[in-house]
C-alpha positions in Angstrom: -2.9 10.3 -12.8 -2.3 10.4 -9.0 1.1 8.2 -8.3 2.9 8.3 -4.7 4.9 5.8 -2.4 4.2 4.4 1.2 7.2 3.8 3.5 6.4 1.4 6.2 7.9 0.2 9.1 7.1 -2.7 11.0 9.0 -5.1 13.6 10.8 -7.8 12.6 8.0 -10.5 14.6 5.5 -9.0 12.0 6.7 -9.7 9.0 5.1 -12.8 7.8 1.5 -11.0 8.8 2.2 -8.0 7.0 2.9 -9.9 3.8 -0.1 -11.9 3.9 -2.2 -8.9 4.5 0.0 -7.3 1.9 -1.1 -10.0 -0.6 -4.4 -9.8 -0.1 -4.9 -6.4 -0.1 -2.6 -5.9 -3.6 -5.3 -8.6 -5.3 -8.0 -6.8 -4.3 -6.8 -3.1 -5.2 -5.4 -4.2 -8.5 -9.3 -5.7 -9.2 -10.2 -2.0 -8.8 -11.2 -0.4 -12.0 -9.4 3.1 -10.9 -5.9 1.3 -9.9 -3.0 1.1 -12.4 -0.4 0.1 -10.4 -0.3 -1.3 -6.4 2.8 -2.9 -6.5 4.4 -3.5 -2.4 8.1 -4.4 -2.1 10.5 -5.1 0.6 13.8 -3.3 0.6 16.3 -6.0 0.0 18.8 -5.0 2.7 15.9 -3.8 5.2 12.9 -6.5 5.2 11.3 -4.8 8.1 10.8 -1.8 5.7 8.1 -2.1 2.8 7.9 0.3 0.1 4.0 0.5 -1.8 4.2 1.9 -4.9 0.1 3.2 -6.2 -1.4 4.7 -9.0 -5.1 5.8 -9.6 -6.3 7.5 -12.9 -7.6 10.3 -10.7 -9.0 11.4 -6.9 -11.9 9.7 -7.5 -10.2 6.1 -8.3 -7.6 6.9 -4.7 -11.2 7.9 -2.9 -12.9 4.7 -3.6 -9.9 2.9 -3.0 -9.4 4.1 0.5 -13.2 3.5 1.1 -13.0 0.3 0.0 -13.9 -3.0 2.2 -10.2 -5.0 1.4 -8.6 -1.4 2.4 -10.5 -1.2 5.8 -9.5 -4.9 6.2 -6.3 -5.4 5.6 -4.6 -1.8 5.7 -6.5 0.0 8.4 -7.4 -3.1 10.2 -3.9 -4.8 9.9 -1.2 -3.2 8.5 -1.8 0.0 10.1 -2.3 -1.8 13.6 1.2 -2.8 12.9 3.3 -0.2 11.8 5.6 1.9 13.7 6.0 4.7 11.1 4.4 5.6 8.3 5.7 8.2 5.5 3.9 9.2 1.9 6.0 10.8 -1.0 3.2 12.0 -3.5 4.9 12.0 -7.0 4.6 13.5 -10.6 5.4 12.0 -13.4 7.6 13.9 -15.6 6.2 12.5 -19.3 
């Protein structure tokens, strides 16, 4: 299982595009048959800050995630082109 968390951080003028692109890109990923979990949150006392929780059954499922044509749309294509920082904490599950 490969699990980790995205921290972004956008400005406040971009939030209702992020979300959108956020929505879309959570159907699509979920429709993949490697994804468990895609689940993006906003913190509740910092909306400018979403949290992305993912997790693939292996490499492979993450791989063709990140090649994938809603990923290069709306992540690369959008989110990314708004985000002013970016961090990844990879996690492992502990049972």
């Amino acid at each position: 299982m490969v699990s980790f968390v995205v921290r972004l951080q956008f400005a406040s003028e971009d939030r209702a595009d992020v979300a959108e692109s956020l929505r879309l890109l959570a159907a699509a990923s979920r429709q993949e048959p490697g994804c468990v979990n895609y689940i993006p949150h906003q913190l509740e006392d910092d909306p400018d800050t979403v949290v992305i929780y993912e997790q693939y059954v292996d490499a492979k499922a993450l791989a063709a995630h990140r090649e994938s044509q809603h990923f290069k749309q709306h992540a690369v294509g959008g989110i990314y082109q708004k985000m002013r920082e970016r961090s990844v904490e990879n996690l492992l599950a502990l049972v």
